[in-house]
Structure formats: C-alpha cells, structure tokens
N, C-alpha and C positions, 0 to 999 in steps of 0.2 A: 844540520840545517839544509835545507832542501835548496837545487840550484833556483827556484821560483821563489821561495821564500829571499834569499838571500838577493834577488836582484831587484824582490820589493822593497828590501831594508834600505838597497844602497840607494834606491831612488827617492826614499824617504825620509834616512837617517837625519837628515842635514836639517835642524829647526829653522823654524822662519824668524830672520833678520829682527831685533828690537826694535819697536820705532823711536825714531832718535828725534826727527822736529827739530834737529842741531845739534850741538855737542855733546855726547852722552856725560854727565857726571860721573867723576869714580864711584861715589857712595850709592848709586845704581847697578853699576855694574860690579860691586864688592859680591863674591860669595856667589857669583852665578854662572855657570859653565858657559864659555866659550868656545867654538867648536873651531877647529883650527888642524887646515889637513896637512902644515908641514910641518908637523910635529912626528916623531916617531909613531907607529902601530900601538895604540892603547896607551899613551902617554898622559901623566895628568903635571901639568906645569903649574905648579904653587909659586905665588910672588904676596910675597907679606908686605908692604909700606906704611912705612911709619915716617910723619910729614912727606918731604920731597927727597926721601932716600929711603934703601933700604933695609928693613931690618932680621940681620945676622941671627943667624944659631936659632933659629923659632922651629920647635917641633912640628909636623905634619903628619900626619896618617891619612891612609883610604880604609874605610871598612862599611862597612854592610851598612845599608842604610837605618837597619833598624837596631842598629846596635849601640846604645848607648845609658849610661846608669845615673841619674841623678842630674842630671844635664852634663854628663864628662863621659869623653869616649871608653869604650866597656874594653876589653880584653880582649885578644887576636883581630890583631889589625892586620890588612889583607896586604899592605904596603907602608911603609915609613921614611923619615929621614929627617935633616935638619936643614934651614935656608942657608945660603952662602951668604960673599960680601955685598949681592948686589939684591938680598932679602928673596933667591929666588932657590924653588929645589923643585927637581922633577924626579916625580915616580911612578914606577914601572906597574902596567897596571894588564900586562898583556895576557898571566895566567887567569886573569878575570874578567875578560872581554866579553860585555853583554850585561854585567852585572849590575843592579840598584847599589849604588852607591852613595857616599859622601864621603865629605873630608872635612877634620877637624883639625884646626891648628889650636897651639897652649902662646897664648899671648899675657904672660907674668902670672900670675895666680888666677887668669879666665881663661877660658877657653873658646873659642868660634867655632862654627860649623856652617858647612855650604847649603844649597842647596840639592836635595837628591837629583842621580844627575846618573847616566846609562856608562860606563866605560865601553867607548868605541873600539867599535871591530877595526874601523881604518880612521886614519890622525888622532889626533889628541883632541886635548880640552883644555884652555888653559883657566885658573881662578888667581882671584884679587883679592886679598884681609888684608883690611885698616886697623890698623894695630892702634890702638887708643879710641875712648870718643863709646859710643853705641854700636851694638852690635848692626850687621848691614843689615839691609831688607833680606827676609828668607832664611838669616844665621840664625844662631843659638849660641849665647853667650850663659856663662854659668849663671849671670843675675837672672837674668831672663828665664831659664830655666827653672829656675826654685820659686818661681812668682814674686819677686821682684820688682821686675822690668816691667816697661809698662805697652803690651802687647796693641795699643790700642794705637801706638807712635805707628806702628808698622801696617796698620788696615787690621779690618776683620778676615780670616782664612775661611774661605769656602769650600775648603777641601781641593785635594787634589794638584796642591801650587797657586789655585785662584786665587787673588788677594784683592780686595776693596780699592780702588786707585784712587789716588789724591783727587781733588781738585772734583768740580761739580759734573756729576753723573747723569744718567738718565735713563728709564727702562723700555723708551719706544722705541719700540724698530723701524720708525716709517723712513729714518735716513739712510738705513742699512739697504747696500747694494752687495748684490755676489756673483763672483766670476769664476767657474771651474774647470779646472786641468784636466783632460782623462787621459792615460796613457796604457796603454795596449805593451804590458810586460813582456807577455809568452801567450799562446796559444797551444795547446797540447791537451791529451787524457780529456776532449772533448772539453772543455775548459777555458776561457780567455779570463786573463788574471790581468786586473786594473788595481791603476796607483793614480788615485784622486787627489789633487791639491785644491785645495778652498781657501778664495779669497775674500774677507771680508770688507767692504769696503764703508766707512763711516761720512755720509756727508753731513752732518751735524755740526756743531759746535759744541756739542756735548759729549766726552766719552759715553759711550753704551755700557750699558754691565745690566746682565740677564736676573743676576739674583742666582737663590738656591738650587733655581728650575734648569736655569743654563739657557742656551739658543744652538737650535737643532739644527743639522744638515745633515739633509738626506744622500744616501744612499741610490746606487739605479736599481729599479724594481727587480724584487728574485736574486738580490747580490746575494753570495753565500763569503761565509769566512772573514769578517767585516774584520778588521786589525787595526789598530793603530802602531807608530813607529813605537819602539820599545822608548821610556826613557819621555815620552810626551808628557807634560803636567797641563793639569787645566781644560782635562774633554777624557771623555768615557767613551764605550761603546754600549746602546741599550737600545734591542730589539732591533740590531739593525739598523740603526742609525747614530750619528754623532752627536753626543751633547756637549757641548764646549762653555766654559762655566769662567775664561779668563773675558775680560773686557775687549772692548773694539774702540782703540783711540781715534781721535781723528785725523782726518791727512789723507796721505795718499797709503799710510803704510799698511794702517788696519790690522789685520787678524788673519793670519797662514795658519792653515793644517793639514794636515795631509793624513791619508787613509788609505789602504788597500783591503782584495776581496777578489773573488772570480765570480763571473754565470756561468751557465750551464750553455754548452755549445756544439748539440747534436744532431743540428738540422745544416739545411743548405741558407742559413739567413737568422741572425739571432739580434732579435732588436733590443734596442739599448732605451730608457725612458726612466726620465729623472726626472720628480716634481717637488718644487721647493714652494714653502710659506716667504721665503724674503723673494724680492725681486732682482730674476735672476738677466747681468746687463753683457753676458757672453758665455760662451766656450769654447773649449780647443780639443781636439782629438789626434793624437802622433798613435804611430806602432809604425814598426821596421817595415819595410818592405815587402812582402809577402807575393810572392806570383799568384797564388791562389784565392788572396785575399783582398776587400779594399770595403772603404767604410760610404755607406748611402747615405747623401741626408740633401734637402732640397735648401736645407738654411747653410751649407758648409761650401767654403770655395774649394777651388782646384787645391789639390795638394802640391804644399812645397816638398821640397827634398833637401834636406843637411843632414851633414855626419855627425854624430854623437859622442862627445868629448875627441880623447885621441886615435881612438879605435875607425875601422875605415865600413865600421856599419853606417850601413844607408838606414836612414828614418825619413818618414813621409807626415807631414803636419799639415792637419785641417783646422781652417779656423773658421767661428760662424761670420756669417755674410752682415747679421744686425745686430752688429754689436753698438751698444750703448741705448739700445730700447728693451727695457724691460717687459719680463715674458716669466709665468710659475712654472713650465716644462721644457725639459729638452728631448730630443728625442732625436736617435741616429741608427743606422742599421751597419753592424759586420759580417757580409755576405763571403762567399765563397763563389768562385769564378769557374765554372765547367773546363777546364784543359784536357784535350787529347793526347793521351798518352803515343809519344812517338814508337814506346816500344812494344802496345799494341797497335800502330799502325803496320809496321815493320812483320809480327805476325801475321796479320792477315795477308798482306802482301803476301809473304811466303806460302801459303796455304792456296791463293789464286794460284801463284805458280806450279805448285806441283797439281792442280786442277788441269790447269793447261797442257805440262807435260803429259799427262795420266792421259788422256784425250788425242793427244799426237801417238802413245801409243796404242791405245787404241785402232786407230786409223791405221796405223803400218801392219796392226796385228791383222787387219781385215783385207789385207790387199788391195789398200787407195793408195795411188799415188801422194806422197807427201811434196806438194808443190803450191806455188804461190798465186793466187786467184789470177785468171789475166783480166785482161777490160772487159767491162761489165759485169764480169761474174764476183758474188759476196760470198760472204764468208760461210763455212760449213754449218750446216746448224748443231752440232757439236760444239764447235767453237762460239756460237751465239748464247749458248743457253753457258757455256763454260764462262762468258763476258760479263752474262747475267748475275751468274753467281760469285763472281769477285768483286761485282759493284756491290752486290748485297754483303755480303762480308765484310769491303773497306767503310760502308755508309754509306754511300751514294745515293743507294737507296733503299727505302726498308722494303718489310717482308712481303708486305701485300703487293707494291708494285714489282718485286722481284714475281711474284708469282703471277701476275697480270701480265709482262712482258714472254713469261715463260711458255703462258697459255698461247700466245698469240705464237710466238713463235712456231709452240706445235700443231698448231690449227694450218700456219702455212705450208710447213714442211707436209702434212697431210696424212 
C-alpha cells in the first residue's frame, strides 16, 4: 500500500458514529462491528450475553466473509476460540488485516453470524451475540438461513448492508441538507489527493431512505481514482460519484461518509468545483501547511492553525464564510505561491562578483590607476555597465531596461 493510499485509509477508516437519539439498545447493537482503537492491532473482541451475564465456552471463528454452507460456517476459519467466564474471547486477526470478514458464533445447536465487517489495519472491533431470542439485525441464524425465519422482522436488504428502517419513511429530499469535509492529504506526482466527508443532515420528521436508486453525492469535477474506505456497507462508487443506498434518520446525526480520489495538478492554480442536487449549507477545506501553497476562495475565512492529533504537524483550516445558507456549488482554488529561490539568488550574486573583479582587472591590465573616485568624479564606465549587468542578473531589472540603461551609458561615455 502506497504511503497516499494509506494516509487516505487512516483518515477514513473510522465509520461514522450510529445515531443513538439516546440510549443505544443491545439488540441494535448485536452483531455489528464496533470500531475501538484500544484494542490490540487487528483485534476482534467477541462478547456473547446471555440475559445480564455472560455466556461461557461458546464457539467463535472469523472467516471470509463468503464462506459459509447451508447457513453454518464452511471450513478454514481464518481465526477461532472459545468465550471465557465473563462470555468474552478475543481473536487475533492481524495476518488478515484489510480482509472482508465475518464472525460466527455456535449458540447450542444455531448458529449467528455478524455483519461483514473489514479487520482493521489499526485497533480492533469489538461485536455483541444474544444468545437466545432471534437472530440480531444483520446476523444469520441457522433458522433464518434455511427459510425459516421470517426475513421481513429484520427490513427488506437493499443490497450492500442497506436495510429498510422501522418506523415511517419517506422519499423526498427537500429536508435533506449537506455539509462537506475536504481535506488536502499529499500533494505530489503533480497530484492533490482529497479525503471528502459528507454529512447528511435530515430536517424532517421523517427518516429519508432513497429506495433502490440511492441518494447521490458528487464528487469535485475531474476527481480521478474515486474510492471508498474498505469495509463501507450501504454506498458504491458509479461514474464517479457516490451512491449511498443506507437511510438519513433524523436529528442532528444523520448520515457520514467519507470518500477519497486526487485531481490533476500541473499548473500554477487548480480549481476545485463541486455541484450538488441536495442543498449544500457549508464547507471546510484543511491541508498542512505548505510554503508554496494555500487555498483561494472569496466564500472562505482566514485560515486557522492546529496540530493534528499527537504529532507536531501544522494544519491550516478554512471554513466557508455562509454557512447555514443554502447554495448547489462550491468552488475554491489550490494555487501555488511564486518563492525565490535564495540559492539562485546567492548564484547570481556570485556571478556579479566575479563581473566586478574581472573588470578591476582589467583596469590594472591597462595601466589605470586602481583608486577610489574623489569628489565629484563617478564611477568608471566599466564599472557602470558592470552594475548594469548584476542588476540584470539579480532581477532588478529585466533585459530591455538592462539594455536601455546600457545604450545610454555608451552614448555618454562617447
């Protein structure tokens, strides 16, 4: 994995927060990864409960996410073990970091299964099975499995992790508002590689849910290399933009995703321009610091400065100026800043100098006295046309007035 790849991942890895509205129930959170960074590297923490304690000696495995026979987990499992007294087992998941997964625990003669779920490059995961009762939302229990169960308790599956949400829906978007991240990764290989967060925000009373069609978030025009984080359920990538196919509840929590991708970056100025169908009520543009670099836009304030986690990089964040009035485009520019090299200023310099000396000898070669002008008398015209041509060399001035000053000089001199 490439060091750009991977500072997109870590800035994306981390799914966006469940919206809670109050106290998450267990039976919501059964069988759904947990992402949790003080956990060992690639860790996956199984905790079985059965009522308000835990239950002992229950099989676990991780294995492929597509690996399974009949509704019961198939053969070579990528990790295993059994839960302790406190109905908890952790397993090691670090030779398969990155990998589609799931986990299935043997709860007496059924079996459960997680939700597919990415084993993390860094922390863990941790998951919840209710031992007794129906399978959780997202599991696979062996009834369930053989058509049995009654698939309809759990929503209709939209593919991809989306599932139908309880409780009364609705497919207009005119309460949907959206506010997006852009964050300036690396700049390199002529290149700026962005890591987009989208938030959706529901002012309704009604969850949202798109249907089979989904609800699109664009991209900035000309992005190449569109990705999503590994391990994301409930949004694609198609033609260069996002389709996101999970619901938008309501509140303040809404609907997180995040995205990355690069433009093309091989001029002195590469503008950035994003046009959305929802109404869009802000954004925010960070990247590190750059001497050479900084970002235009007539809608964005002065940039703050903070340091980025524990590390003592400098990051600069710009936020727009109208935020909370909706607007279908954003648009901002990442320029590049002319700097003069000090160590071609230092060449030329040197190059005047030896002009200079080369000129003094001269003069001694010619049998002039080498002395210092007295009152009123100026400088040799050697030495004038010599001053001429260090100014034109440091910049001072360009070529046609270096040669205008030149002319005159030797029109006086005669």
């Amino acid at each position: 994995m490439t060091k750009i790849a991977l500072l997109c991942w870590v800035a994306l890895a981390t799914p966006p927060s469940p919206p809670s509205g109050g106290r998450i129930s267990p039976s919501k959170m059964a069988a759904r990864p947990l992402p949790d960074n003080s956990l060992a590297r690639s860790t996956v923490s199984v905790l079985v409960r059965r009522g308000h304690g835990g239950a002992e000696g229950v099989e676990a495995w991780i294995l492929p996410a597509e690996a399974s026979v009949d509704g019961k987990p198939a053969d070579g499992a990528l990790a295993g073990g059994k839960t302790n007294a406190e109905g908890r087992v952790f397993l090691k998941g670090a030779d398969h970091a990155g990998r589609q997964v799931v986990v299935w625990v043997k709860l007496g003669d059924r079996y459960q299964r997680s939700v597919p779920f990415q084993i993390p490059v860094m922390g863990g995961v941790r998951l919840l099975f209710l031992a007794g009762g129906a399978a959780p939302p997202g599991g696979v229990s062996g009834e369930s499995a053989t058509g049995t169960g009654s698939p309809a308790a759990h929503g209709h599956d939209h593919g991809m992790g989306a599932k139908t949400p309880k409780g009364p829906t609705t497919s207009d978007p005119s309460n949907l508002r959206l506010w997006i991240s852009f964050r300036v990764m690396a700049i390199e290989n002529e290149r700026i590689y962005l890591a987009l967060t989208y938030s959706v925000l529901n002012r309704g009373r009604k969850t949202f849910h798109a249907g089979d069609h989904g609800l699109v978030l664009p991209m900035p025009a000309g992005a190449k290399g569109v990705a999503l984080p590994r391990g994301t359920l409930g949004a694609s990538v198609q033609k260069g933009k996002i389709v996101a196919l999970r619901p938008v509840p309501t509140g303040r929590h809404g609907l997180r995703i995040g995205a990355s991708g690069y433009l093309p970056y091989d001029r002195s100025e590469r503008p950035v321009r994003l046009s959305s169908h929802l109404p869009l009520i802000g954004y925010s543009v960070s990247l590190k610091k750059y001497r050479t670099v900084r970002i235009g836009s007539e809608d964005l304030t002065k940039p703050e400065s903070f340091n980025h986690g524990d590390t003592d990089t400098a990051w600069l964040v710009y936020r727009s100026t109208s935020r909370g009035f909706p607007r279908n485009e954003i648009r901002f520019r990442v320029e590049r800043l002319p700097v003069r090299s000090r160590v071609g200023a230092w060449l030329f310099g040197g190059l005047a100098l030896l002009l200079v000396m080369a000129a003094i000898g001269l003069t001694v070669a010619r049998g002039r006295p080498s002395r210092r002008p007295g009152p009123g008398e100026g400088d040799s015209p050697t030495d004038d046309l010599v001053r001429i041509e260090r100014d034109r060399l440091l910049g001072v001035i360009d070529d046609a007035q270096a040669r205008h000053l030149a002319e005159i000089q030797l029109e006086r001199d005669g």
